[in-house]
N, C-alpha and C positions, 0 to 999 in steps of 0.2 A: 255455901253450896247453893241456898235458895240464891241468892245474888247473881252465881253463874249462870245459873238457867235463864234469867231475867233478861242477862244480857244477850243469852243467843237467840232467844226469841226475840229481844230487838233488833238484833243485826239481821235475823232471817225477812223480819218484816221490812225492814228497812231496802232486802236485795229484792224482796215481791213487788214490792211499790214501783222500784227505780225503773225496777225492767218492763213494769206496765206503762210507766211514761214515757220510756222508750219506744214501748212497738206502739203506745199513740201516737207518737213521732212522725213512727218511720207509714204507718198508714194512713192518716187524715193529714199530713203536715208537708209530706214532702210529695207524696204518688208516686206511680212507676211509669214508665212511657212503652206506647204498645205500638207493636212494629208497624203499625198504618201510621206512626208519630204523632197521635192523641194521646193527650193526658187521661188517665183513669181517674185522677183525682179528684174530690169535691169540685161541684164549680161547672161555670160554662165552659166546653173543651174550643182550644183557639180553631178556626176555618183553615181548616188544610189548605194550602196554596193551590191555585190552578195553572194551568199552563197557558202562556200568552196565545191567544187567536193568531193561527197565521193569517197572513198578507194576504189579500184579495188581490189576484193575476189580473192586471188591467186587458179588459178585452181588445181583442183586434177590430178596428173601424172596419165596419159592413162594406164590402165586395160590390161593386155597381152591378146590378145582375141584366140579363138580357132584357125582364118586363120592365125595370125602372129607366132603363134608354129607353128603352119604346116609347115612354111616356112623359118623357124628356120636356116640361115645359115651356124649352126656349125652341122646338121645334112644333111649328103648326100642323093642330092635326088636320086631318085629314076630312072633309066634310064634304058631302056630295052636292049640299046644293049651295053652294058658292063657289065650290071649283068649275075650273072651263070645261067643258064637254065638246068629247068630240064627235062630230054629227053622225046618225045610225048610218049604215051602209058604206063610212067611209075606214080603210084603211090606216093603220097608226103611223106606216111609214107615206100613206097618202096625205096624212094628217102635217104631218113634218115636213113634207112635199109641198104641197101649198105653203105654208110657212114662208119656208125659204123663195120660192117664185114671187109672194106677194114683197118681200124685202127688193128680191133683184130689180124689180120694175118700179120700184117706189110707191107703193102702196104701204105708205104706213100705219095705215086707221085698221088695213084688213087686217096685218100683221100684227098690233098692237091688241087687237081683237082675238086671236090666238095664243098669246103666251099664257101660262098657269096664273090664277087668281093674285097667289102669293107675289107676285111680280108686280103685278096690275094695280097692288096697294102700296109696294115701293117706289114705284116710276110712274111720273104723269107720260099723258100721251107727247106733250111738247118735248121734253128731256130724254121719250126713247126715240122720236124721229130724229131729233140732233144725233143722237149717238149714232143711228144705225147711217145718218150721211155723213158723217165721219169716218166711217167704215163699213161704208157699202159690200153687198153681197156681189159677186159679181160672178159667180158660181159655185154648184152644188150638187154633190150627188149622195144618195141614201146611199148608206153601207151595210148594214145588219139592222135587224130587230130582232131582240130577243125575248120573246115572252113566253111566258108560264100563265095558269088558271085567275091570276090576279093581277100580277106585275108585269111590267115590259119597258124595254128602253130601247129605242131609235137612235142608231147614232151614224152621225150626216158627218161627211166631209166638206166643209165652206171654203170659199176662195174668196177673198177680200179687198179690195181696193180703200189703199188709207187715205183719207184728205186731210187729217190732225192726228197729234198728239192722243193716244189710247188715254183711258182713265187713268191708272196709273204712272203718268209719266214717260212711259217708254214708246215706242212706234213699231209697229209693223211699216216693211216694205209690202208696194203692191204686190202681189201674186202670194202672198203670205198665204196656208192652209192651217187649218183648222179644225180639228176632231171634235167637234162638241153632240151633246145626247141632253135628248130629254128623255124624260119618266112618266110613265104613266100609271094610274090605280084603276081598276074594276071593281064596280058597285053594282051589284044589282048582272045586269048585261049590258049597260053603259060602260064605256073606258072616260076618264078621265087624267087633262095632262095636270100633274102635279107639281113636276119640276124641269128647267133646261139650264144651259148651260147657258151663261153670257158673253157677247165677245168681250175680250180684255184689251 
């Protein structure tokens, strides 16, 4: 009888034991995983995954805007005291007027002495009188001025007499007509001529 008892106190001690290495098992050995999907277990928990950076939108190349033409460094500004002036008391289509008289008579030193500065640095004087007896003026008349508080442009009808070849290759016949305009800027209460037109 002693015997029996012996025995179920080892079998009972034997099922306390088992089942305590069990649930140290199942709590420091295996863990549970928690719904953010970190380990609760012992230990460093692994870095939850992040989500790839999206894609940077390649920007649209910058719009030419109205101020950055203005400022256009292949076009010459604008300076008052290098530009040609046109003398106080005289009219801009008076100004244009002369102009075209001093071409028709052949005056080309006076005529060369009137066109815009910017001209004056591309063309010697020898190379525009060739040009302008190759294409003589041989009438003219002002047609419109149109100006506003700053700007205005003169534009002449010329009639032409060809003795050569035009620059580009082609000819006018005599009696050819011609719309050309010059421009002018205000500085100050001075007008200055900025820009004309050339024969072609």
């Amino acid at each position: 009888m002693v015997r029996l008892r012996e025995q179920v106190r080892t079998a009972i001690a034997f099922v306390l034991i088992t089942s305590a290495i069990l649930a140290a098992l199942l709590t420091f050995g295996c863990g549970t995983t928690t719904p953010s999907g970190t380990s609760d277990s012992g230990g460093d928990a692994a870095p939850a995954a992040t989500a790839p950076a999206p894609a940077s939108t390649p920007q649209a190349a910058a719009q030419p805007t109205e101020q950055s033409i203005a400022t256009d460094p292949s076009q010459p500004a604008f300076d008052p005291a290098r530009a040609t002036k046109v003398p106080k008391g005289m009219s801009l289509s008076q100004y244009v007027n002369k102009y075209y008289a001093a071409l028709k008579r052949g005056d080309f030193a006076s005529a060369y002495a009137m066109i815009p500065a910017s001209k004056k640095q591309s063309v010697a004087l020898k190379l525009f009188k060739q040009a302008k007896t190759a294409q003589r003026v041989v009438g003219f008349t002002v047609t419109n001025e149109d100006k506003s508080t700053e700007a205005a442009t003169v534009q002449t009808t010329v009639t032409l007499q060809i003795d050569a070849p035009t620059n580009n290759g082609s000819t006018y016949v005599d009696g050819t007509q011609l719309d050309l305009f010059w421009h002018f800027q205000k500085s100050g209460s001075d007008w200055y001529a900025v820009s004309s037109d050339s024969l072609r």
